[in-house]
Every structure is written in C-alpha cells, then in structure tokens.
N, CA, C and O atoms as a GROMACS GRO file, in nm:
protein
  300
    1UNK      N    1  -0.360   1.813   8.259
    1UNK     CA    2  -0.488   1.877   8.236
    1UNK      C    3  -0.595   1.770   8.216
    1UNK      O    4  -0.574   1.677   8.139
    2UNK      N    5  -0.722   1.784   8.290
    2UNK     CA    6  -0.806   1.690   8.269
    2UNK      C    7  -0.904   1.721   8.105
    2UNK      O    8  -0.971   1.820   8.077
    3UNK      N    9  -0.883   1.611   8.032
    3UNK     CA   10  -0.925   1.650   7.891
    3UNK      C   11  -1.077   1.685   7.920
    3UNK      O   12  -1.111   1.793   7.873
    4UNK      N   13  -1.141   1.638   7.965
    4UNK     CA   14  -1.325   1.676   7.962
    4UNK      C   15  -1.320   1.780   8.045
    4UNK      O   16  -1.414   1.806   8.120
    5UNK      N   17  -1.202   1.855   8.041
    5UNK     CA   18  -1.264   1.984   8.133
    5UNK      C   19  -1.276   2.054   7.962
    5UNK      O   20  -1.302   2.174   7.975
    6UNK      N   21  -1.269   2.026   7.852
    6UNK     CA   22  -1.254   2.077   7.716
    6UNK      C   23  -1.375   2.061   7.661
    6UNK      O   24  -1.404   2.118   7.556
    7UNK      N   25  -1.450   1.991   7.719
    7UNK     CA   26  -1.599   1.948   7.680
    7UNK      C   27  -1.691   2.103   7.764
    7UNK      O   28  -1.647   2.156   7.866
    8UNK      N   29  -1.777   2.134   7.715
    8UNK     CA   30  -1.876   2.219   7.760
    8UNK      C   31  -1.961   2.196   7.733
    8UNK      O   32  -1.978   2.130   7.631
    9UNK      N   33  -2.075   2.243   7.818
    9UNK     CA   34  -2.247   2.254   7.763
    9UNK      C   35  -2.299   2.419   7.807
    9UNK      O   36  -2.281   2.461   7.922
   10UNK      N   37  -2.352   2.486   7.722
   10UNK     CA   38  -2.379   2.603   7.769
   10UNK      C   39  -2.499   2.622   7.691
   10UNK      O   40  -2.491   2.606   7.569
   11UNK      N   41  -2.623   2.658   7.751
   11UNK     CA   42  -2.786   2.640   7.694
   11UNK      C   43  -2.737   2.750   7.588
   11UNK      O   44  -2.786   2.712   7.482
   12UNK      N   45  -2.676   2.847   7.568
   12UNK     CA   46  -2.662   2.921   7.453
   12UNK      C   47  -2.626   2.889   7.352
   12UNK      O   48  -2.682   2.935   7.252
   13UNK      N   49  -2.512   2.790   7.339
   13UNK     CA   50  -2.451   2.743   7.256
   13UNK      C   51  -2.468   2.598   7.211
   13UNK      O   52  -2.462   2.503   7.289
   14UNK      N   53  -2.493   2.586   7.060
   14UNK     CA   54  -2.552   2.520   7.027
   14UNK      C   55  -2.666   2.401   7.061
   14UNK      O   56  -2.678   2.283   7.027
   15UNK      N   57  -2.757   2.507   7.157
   15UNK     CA   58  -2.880   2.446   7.221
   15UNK      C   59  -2.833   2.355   7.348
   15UNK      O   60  -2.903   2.255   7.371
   16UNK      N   61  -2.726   2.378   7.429
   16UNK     CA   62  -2.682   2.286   7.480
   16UNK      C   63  -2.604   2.170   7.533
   16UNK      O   64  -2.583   2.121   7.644
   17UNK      N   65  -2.555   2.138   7.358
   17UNK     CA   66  -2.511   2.003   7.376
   17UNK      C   67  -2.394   2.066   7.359
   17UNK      O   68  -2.356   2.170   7.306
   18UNK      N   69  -2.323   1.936   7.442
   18UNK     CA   70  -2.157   1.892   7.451
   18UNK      C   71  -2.083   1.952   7.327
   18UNK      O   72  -2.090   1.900   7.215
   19UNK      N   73  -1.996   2.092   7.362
   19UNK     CA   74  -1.915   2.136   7.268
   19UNK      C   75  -1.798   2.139   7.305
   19UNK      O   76  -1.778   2.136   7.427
   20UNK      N   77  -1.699   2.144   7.224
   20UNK     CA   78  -1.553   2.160   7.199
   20UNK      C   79  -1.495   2.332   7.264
   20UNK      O   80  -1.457   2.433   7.205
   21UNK      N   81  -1.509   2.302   7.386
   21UNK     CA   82  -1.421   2.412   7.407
   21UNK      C   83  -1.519   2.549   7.421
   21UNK      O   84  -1.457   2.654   7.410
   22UNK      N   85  -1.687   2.564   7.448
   22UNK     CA   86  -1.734   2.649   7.385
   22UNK      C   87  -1.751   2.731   7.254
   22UNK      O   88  -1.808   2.839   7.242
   23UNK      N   89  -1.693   2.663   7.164
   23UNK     CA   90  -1.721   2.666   7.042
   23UNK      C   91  -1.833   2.613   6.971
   23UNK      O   92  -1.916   2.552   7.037
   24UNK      N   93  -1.846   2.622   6.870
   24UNK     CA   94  -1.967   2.563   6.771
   24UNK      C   95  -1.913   2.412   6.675
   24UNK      O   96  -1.898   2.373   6.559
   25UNK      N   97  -1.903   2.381   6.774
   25UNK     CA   98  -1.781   2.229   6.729
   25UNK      C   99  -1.862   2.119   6.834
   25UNK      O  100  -1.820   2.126   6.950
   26UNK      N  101  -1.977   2.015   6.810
   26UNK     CA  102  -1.998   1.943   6.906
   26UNK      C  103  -1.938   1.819   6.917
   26UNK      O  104  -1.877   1.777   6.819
   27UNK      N  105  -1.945   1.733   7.046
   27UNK     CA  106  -1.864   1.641   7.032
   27UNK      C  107  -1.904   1.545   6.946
   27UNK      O  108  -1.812   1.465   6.932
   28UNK      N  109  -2.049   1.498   6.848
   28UNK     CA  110  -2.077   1.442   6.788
   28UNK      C  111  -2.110   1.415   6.672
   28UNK      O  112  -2.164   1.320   6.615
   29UNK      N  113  -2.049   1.566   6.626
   29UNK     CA  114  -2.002   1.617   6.520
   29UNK      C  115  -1.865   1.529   6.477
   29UNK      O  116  -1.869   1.439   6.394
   30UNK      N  117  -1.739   1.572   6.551
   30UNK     CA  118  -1.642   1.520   6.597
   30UNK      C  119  -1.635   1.377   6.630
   30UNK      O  120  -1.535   1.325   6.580
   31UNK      N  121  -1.717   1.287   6.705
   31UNK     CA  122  -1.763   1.129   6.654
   31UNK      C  123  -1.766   1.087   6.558
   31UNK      O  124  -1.706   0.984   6.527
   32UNK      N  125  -1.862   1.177   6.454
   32UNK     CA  126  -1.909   1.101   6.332
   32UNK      C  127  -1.807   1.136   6.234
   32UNK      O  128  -1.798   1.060   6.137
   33UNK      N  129  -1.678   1.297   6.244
   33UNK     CA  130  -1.582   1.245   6.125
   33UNK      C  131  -1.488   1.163   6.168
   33UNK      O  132  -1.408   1.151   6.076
   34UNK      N  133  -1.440   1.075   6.296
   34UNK     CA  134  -1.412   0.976   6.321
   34UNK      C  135  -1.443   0.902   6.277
   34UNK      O  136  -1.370   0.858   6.187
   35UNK      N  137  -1.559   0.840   6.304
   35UNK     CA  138  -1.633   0.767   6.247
   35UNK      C  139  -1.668   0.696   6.129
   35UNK      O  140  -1.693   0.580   6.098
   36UNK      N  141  -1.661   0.820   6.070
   36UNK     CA  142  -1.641   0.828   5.869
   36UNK      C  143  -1.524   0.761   5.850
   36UNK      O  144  -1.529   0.684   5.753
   37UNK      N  145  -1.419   0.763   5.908
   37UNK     CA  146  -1.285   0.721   5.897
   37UNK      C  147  -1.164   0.857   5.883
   37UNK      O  148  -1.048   0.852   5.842
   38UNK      N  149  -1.242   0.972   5.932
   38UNK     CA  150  -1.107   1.060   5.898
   38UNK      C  151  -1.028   1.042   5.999
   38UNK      O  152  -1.069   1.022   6.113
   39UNK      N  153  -0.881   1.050   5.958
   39UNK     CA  154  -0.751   1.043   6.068
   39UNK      C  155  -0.756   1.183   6.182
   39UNK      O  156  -0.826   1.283   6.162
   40UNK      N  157  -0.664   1.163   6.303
   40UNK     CA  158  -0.666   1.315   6.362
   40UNK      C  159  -0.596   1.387   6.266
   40UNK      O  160  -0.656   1.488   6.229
   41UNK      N  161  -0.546   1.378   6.241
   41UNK     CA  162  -0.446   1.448   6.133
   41UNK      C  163  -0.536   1.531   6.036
   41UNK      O  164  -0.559   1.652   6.048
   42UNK      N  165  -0.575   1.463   5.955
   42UNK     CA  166  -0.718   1.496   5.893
   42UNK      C  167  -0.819   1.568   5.920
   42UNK      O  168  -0.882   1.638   5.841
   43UNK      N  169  -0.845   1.547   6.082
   43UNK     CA  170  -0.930   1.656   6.147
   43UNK      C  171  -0.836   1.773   6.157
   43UNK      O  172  -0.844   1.879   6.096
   44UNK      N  173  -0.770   1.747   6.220
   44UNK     CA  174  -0.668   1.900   6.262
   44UNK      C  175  -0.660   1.981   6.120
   44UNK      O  176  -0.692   2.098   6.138
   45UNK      N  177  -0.624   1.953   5.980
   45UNK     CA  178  -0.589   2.009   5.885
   45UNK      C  179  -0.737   2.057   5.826
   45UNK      O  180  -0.732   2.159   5.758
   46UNK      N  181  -0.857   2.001   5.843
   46UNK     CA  182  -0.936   2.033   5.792
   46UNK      C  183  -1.004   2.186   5.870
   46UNK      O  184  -1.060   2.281   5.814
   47UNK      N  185  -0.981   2.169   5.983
   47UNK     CA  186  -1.025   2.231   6.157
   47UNK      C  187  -0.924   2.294   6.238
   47UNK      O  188  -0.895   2.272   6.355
   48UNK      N  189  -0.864   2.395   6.139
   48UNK     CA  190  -0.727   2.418   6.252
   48UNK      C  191  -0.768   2.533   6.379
   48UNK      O  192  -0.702   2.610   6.448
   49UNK      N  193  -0.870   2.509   6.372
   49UNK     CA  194  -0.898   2.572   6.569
   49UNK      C  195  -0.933   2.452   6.658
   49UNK      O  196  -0.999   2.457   6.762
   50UNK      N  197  -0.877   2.338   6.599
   50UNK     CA  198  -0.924   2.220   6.666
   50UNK      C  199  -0.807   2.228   6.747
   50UNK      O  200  -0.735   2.327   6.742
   51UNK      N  201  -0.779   2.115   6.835
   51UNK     CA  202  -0.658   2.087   6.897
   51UNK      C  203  -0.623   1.914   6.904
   51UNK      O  204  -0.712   1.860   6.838
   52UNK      N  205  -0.556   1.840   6.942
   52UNK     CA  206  -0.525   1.705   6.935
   52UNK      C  207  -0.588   1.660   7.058
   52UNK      O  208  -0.646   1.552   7.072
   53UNK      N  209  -0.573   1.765   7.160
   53UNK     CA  210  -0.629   1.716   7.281
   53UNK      C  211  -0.815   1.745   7.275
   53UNK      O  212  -0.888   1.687   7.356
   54UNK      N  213  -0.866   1.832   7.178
   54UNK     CA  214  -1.008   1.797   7.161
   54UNK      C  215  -1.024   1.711   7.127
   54UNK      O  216  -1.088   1.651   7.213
   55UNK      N  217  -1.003   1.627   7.013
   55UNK     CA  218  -1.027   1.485   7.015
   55UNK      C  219  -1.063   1.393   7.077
   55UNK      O  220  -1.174   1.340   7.071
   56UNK      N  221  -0.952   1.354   7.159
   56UNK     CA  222  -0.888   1.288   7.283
   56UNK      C  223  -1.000   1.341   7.369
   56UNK      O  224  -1.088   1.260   7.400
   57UNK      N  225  -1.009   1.448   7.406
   57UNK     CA  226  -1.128   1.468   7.508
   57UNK      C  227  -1.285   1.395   7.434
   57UNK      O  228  -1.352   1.313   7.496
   58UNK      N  229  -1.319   1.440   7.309
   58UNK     CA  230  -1.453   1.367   7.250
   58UNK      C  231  -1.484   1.222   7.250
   58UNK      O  232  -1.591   1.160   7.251
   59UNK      N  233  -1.324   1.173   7.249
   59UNK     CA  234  -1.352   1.009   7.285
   59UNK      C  235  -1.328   0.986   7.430
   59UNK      O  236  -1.358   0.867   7.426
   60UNK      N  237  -1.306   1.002   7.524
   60UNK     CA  238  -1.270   0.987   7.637
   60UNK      C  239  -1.432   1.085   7.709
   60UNK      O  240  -1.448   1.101   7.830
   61UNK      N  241  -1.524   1.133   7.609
   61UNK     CA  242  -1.626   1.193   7.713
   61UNK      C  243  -1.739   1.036   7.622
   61UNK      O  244  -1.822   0.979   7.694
   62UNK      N  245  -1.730   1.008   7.532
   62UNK     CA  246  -1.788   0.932   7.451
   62UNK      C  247  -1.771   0.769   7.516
   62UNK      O  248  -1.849   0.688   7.466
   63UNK      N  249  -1.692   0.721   7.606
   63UNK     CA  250  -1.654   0.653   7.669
   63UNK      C  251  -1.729   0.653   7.772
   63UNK      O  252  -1.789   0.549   7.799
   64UNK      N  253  -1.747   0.767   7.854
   64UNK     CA  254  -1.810   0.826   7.994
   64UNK      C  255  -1.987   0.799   7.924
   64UNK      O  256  -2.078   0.752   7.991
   65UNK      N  257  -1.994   0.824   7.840
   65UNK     CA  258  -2.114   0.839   7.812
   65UNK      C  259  -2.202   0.710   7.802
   65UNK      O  260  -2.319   0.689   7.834
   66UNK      N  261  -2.094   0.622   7.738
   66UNK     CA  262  -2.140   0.526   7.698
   66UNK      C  263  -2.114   0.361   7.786
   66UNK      O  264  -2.114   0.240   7.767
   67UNK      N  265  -2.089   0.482   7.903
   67UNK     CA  266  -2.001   0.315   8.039
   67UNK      C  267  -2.100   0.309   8.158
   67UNK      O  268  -2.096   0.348   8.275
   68UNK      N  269  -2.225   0.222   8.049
   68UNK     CA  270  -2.301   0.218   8.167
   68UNK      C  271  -2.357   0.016   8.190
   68UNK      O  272  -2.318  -0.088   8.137
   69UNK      N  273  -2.431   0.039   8.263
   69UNK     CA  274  -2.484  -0.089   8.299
   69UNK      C  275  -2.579  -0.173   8.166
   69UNK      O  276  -2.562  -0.279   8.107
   70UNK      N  277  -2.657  -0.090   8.159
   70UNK     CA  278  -2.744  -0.134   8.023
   70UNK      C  279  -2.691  -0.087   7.885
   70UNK      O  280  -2.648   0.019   7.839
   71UNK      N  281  -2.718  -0.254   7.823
   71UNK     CA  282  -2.699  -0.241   7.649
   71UNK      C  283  -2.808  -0.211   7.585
   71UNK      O  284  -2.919  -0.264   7.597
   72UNK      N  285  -2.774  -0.117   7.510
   72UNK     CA  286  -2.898  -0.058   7.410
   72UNK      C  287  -2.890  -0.138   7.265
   72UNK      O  288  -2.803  -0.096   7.189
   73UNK      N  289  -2.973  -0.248   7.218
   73UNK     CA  290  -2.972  -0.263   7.100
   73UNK      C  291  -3.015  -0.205   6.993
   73UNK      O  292  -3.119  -0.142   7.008
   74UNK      N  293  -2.950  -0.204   6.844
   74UNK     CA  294  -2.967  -0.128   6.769
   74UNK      C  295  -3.045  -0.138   6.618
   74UNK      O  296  -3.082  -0.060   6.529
   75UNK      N  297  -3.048  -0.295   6.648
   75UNK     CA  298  -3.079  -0.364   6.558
   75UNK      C  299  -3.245  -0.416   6.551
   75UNK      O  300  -3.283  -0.488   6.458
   0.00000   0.00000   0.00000
C-alpha cells in the first residue's frame, strides 16, 4: 500500500490541509508530537484511531515536502 495515499486534502476538512486519512488529525499536528519527543507508541496509545502506518505516511509526506532544491533559513 502506498502510505501517502493516507494523506488527504479536502477544502472541507480542516480548511484544506494535509489530513490523516480524512480525519481531523493533520499531518502537522502529528510532526510536532514527534517532534516534542513522543514515541509511536505514545502516539498510538494516546490516539487510538491513529494507525502505525499514519505516522509513517506523515514522515514520508514531510520528506516529499521538504526535498527540494532550495534551503530555507531559519535563523
């Protein structure tokens, strides 16, 4: 199964942006409790309509997103 077929955008739902499955779950939502440092494990128990393979799809679209030619500095 291709994981970013798990990614959606639908102008209804949540204005748009990149969600989990058509749910109210965005993928950058999902970045940032990564981010924070929570484990998948952690997500799944906190989120049990999540799946292991949403994850996996949020970093693997977060990858796509971010594999481009130009560096954006932040500093």
């Amino acid at each position: 199964m291709d994981l970013l077929s798990r990614i959606t955008q639908d102008p209804l739902v949540m204005s748009g942006r990149p969600t989990i499955r058509k749910m109210r779950f965005t993928v950058v939502q999902m970045l940032e409790l990564l981010a924070g440092g929570m484990s998948t494990e952690e997500i799944l128990e906190d989120y049990p309509f999540l799946e292991r393979d949403d994850i996996y799809a949020c970093l693997q679209y977060a990858v796509r997103a971010t594999n481009t030619r130009q560096v954006m500095s932040f500093a």
